[in-house]
C-alpha positions as CSV (number, residue, x, y, z in Angstrom):
1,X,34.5,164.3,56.8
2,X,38.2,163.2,57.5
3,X,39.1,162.6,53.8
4,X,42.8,162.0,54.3
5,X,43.4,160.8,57.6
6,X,45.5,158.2,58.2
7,X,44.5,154.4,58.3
8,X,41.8,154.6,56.1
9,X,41.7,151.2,55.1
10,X,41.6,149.7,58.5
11,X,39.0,151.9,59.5
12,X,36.5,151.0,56.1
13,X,37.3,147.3,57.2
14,X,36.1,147.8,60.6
15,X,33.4,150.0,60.1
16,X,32.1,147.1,57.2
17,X,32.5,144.5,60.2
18,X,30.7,145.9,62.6
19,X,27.5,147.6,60.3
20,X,27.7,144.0,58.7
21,X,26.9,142.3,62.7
22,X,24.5,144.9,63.2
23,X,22.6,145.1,60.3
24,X,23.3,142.3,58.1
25,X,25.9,142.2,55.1
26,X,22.8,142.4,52.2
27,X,21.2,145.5,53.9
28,X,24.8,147.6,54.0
29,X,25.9,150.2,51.9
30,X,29.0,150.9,50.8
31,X,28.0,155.0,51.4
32,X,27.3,153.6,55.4
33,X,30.4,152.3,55.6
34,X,32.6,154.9,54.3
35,X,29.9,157.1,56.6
36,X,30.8,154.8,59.8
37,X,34.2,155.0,59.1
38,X,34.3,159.0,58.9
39,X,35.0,158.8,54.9
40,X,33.9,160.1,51.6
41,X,32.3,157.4,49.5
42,X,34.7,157.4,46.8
43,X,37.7,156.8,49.7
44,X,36.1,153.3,49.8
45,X,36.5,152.8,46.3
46,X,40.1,154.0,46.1
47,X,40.7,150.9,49.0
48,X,38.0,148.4,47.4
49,X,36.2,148.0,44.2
50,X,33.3,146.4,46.6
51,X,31.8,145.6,49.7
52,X,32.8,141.7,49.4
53,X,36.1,142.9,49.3
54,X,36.4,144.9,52.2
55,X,36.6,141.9,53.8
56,X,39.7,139.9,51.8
57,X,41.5,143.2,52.7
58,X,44.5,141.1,54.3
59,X,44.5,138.1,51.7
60,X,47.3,139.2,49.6
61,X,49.5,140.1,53.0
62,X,48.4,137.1,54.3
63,X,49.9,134.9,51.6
64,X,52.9,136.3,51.6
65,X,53.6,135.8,54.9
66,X,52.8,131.9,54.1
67,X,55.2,131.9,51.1
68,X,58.0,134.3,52.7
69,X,57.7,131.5,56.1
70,X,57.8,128.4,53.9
71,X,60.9,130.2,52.4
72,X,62.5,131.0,55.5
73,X,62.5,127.4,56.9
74,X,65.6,125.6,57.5
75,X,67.3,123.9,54.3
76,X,66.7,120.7,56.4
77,X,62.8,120.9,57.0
78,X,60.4,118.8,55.7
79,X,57.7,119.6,53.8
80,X,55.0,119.8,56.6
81,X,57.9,121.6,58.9
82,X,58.0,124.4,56.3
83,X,54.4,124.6,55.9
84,X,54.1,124.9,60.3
85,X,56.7,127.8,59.6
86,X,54.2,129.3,56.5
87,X,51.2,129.0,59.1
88,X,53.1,130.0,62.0
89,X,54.1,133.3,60.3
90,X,51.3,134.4,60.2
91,X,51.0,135.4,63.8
92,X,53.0,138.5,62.8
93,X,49.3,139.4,62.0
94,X,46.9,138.0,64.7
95,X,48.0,139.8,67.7
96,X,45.7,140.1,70.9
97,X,45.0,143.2,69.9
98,X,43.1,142.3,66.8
99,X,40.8,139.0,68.3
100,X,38.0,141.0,68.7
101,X,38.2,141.9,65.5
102,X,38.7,138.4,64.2
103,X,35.7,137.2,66.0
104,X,33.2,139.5,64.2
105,X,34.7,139.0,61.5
106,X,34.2,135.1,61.6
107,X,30.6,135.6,62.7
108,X,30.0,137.9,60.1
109,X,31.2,135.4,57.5
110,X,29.6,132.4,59.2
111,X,26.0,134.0,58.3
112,X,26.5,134.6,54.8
113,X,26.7,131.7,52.1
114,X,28.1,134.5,49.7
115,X,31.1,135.9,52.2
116,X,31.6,131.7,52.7
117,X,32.5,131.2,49.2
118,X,34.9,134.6,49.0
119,X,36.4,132.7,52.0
120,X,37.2,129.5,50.4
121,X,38.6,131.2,47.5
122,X,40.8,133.0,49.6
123,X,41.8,129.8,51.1
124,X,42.2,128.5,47.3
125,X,45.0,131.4,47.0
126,X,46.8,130.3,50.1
127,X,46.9,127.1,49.2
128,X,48.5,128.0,45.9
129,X,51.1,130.6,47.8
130,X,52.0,127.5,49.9
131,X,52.5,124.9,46.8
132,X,54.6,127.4,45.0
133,X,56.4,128.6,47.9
134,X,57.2,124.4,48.2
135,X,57.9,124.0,45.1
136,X,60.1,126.4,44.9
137,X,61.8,124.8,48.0
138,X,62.3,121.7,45.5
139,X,59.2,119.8,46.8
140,X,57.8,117.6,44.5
141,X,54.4,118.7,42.7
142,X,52.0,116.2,44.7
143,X,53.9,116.5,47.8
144,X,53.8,120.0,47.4
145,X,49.9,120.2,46.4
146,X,49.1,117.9,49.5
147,X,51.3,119.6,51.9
148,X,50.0,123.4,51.1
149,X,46.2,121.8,51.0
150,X,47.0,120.4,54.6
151,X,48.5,124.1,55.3
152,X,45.6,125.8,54.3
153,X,43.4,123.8,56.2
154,X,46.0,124.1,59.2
155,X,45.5,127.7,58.8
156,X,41.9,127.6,58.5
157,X,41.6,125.5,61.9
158,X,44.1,127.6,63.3
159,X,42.1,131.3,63.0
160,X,38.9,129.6,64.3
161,X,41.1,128.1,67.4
162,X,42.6,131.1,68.0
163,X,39.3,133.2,67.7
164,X,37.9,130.9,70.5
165,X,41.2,130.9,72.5
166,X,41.9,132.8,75.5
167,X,44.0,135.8,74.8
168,X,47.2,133.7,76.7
169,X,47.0,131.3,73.5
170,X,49.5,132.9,70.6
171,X,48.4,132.2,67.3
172,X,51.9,130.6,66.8
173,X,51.7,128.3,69.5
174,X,48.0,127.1,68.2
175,X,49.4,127.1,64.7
176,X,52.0,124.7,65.2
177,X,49.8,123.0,67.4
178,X,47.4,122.6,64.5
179,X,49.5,121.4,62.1
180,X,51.5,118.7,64.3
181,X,47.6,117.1,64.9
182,X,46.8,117.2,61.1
183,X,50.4,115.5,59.8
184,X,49.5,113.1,62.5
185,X,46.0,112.4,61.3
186,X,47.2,112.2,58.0
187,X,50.0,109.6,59.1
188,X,47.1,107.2,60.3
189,X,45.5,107.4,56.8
190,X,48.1,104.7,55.5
């Protein structure tokens, strides 16, 4: 086995993705996956401490970009402007290249009630990466909270969106798209 090659970790997340489609998340191994990806069992391990993790491998990268795009928006923008920004920075991530990827991996998640709840937790920690990143911004706490809980689920409808898009469709462009439909949905609410 390749112990040290490069891209290790990509390779154990898509070598979890795809035995997860073919086999079923409950009946994989951690030793198949590090097998599938051309690993020693104890690589996985020094990448993940388990196989629910293998797929919240971008999480932590993934809120940063929300926080370091909030931050980056003009002095000027509004609240929901800076979250677009958060959501739309995010398309740094999901290229083209990698929608193949993001559809097994939705699939994958869609069929498992335990791999649904890691998923709303991770959507917890983005919503708490865009309140901070707000509040640090000067937003007011509830404006804040509301704001990054409309973000998060911009993001949300924004990944499915872009999983069922044609590869023409930017993640950007159905990010902002996403969040200029929710702040007007949430306009009508008065």
């Amino acid at each position: 086995m390749a112990r040290w090659e490069p891209g290790a970790k990509v390779r154990l997340v898509d070598a979890a993705v795809d035995l997860f489609l073919e086999q079923g998340y409950e009946n994989t191994s951690v030793a198949e996956i590090a097998e599938r990806a051309g690993l020693a069992k104890s690589s996985f391990f020094r990448h993940f401490p388990d196989k629910r993790e293998v797929l919240l491998a971008g999480q932590d990268m993934l809120s940063q970009l929300l926080a370091d795009g909030i931050a980056a928006a003009p002095p000027e923008a509004t609240p929901m402007e800076a979250v677009a920004a958060g959501v739309a920075a995010c398309a740094e991530v999901f290229v083209s290249e990698r929608r193949a990827f993001a559809v097994k991996l939705r699939s994958v998640v869609a069929g498992n009630p335990e791999l649904q709840e890691r998923e709303a937790l991770k959507r917890a920690r983005f919503t708490e990466a865009m309140t901070n990143a707000l509040r640090q911004r000067g937003v007011d706490a509830p404006l804040a909270t509301v704001a990054a809980e409309l973000g998060a689920l911009a993001f949300r409808l924004s990944w499915e969106r872009w999983t069922d898009a044609p590869d023409d469709q930017s993640f950007e462009q159905i990010a902002r798209a996403t969040v200029a439909e929710l702040q007007a949905a949430s306009v009508s609410l008065r």
